[in-house]
C-alpha positions as CSV (number, residue, x, y, z in Angstrom):
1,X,112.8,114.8,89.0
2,X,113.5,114.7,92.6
3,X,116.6,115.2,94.5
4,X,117.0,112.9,97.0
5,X,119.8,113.6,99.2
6,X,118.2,117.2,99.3
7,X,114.7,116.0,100.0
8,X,116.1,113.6,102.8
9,X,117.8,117.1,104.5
10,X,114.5,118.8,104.1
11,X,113.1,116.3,105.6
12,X,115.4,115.4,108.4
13,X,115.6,119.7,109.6
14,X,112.1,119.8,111.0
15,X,112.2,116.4,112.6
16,X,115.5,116.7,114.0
17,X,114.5,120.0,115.1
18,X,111.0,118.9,116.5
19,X,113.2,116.0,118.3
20,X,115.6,118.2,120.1
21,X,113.1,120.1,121.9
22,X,111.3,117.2,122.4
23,X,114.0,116.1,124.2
24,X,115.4,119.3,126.7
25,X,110.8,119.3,127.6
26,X,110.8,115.6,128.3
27,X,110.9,116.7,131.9
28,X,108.4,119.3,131.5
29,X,106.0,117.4,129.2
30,X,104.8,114.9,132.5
31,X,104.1,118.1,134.5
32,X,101.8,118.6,131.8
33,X,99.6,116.0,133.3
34,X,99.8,117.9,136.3
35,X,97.6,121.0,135.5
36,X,94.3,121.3,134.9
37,X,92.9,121.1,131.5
38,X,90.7,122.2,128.9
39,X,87.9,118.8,128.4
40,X,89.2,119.2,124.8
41,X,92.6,118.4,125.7
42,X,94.6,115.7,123.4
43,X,95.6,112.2,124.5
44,X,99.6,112.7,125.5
45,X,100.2,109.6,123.3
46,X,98.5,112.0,119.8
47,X,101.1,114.6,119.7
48,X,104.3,113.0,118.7
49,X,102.5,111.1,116.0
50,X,100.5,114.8,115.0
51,X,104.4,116.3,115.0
52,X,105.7,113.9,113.5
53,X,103.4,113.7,110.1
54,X,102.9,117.4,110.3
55,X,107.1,117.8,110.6
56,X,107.2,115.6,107.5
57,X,104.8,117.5,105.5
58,X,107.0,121.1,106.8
59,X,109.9,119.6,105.2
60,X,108.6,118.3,101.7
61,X,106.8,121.3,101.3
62,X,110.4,123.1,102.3
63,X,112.1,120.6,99.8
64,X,109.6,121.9,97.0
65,X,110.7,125.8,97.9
66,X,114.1,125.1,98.1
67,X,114.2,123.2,94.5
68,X,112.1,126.1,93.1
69,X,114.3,128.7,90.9
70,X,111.3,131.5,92.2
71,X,112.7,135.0,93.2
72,X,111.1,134.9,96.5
73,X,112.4,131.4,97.4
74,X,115.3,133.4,99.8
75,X,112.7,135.0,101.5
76,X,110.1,132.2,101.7
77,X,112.9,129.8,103.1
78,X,114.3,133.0,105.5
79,X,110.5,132.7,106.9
80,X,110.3,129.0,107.1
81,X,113.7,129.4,109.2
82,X,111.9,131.9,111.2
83,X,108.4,129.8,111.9
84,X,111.0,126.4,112.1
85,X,113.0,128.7,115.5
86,X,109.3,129.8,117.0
87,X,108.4,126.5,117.0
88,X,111.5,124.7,118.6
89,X,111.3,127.5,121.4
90,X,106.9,127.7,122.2
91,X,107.8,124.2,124.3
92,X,110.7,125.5,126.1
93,X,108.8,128.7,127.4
94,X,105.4,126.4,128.0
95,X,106.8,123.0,129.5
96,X,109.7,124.1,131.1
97,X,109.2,128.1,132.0
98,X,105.7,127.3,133.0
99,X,104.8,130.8,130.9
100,X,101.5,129.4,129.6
101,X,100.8,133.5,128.7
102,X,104.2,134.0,127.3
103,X,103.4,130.7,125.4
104,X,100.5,131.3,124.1
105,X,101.4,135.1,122.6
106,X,104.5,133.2,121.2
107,X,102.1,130.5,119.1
108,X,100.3,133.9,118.1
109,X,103.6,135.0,116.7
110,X,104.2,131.4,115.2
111,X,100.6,131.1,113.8
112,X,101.5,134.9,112.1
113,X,104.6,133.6,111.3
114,X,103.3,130.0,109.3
115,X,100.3,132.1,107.5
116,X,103.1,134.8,105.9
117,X,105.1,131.0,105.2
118,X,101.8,129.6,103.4
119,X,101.3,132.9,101.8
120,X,104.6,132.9,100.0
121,X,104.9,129.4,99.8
122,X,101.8,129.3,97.7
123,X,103.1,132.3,95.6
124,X,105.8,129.8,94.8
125,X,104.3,126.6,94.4
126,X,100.6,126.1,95.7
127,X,101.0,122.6,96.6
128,X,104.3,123.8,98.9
129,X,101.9,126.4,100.6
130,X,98.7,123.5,101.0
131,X,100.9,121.2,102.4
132,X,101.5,123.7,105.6
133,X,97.7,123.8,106.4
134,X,97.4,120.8,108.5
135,X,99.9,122.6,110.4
136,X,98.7,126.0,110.5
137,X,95.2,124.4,111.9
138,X,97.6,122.8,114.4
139,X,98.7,125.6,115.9
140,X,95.4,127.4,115.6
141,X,94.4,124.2,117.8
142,X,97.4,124.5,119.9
143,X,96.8,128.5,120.6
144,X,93.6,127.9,121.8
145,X,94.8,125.0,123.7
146,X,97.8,126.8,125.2
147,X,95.3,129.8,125.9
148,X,92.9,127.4,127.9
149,X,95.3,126.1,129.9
150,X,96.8,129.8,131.0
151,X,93.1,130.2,132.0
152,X,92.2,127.2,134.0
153,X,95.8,127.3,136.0
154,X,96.1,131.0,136.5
């Protein structure tokens, strides 16, 4: 049976989350257009809808953790907390500091830091742990992104 008003907050973290740094980059984010990039580089216009599903998949799959009566749900949701704060900060330190280096060994981190999620998530419930792969291959996409664009500006 599913809980709504807990599947609503699940839900709601990520994007609110996802919003709020959205919103202190917004400057930042059309200086983007400014520096050279990678021929592989994403439309502006793809990432908030990418975020945006890949937010809403973070917080069911949270949802299914948090309902779960598992003995490592503390931990798993003490990582997802962890992965959740890496991934508010990487646009701070790569729109606004300008630290595309520092940026992209922070995604490192955050791609570490979503594979140990996935890992327990999946010890918990498997479908909780699949659900985080589109974003896992995200950030994979975004490191190599971020990484590109340290060396084509540096």
């Amino acid at each position: 049976m599913i809980k709504l008003k807990p599947l609503v907050i699940s839900i709601a973290i990520p994007l609110l989350v996802g919003g709020l740094s959205s919103l202190l980059t917004r400057g930042g984010f059309a200086d983007y257009s400014a520096v050279i990039q990678p021929a592989f580089a994403p439309p502006p216009w793809l990432f908030p809808i990418v975020w945006t599903v890949l937010y809403i998949l973070m917080g069911i799959s949270c949802y299914m953790i948090y309902t779960s009566r598992h003995p490592l749900r503390s931990d798993a949701l003490k990582i997802y907390t962890a992965q959740l704060t890496f991934n508010f900060l990487w646009p701070l330190l790569f729109f606004l500091l300008k630290g595309f280096l520092l940026s992209f060994i922070w995604l490192l981190l955050l791609d570490m830091l979503i594979t140990a999620m996935i890992l327990v998530f999946f010890r918990i419930k498997p479908l909780a742990g699949l659900l985080q792969l589109p974003y896992l291959t995200w950030c994979i996409f975004a490191s190599v992104l971020n990484f590109s664009v340290w060396l084509l500006n540096r």
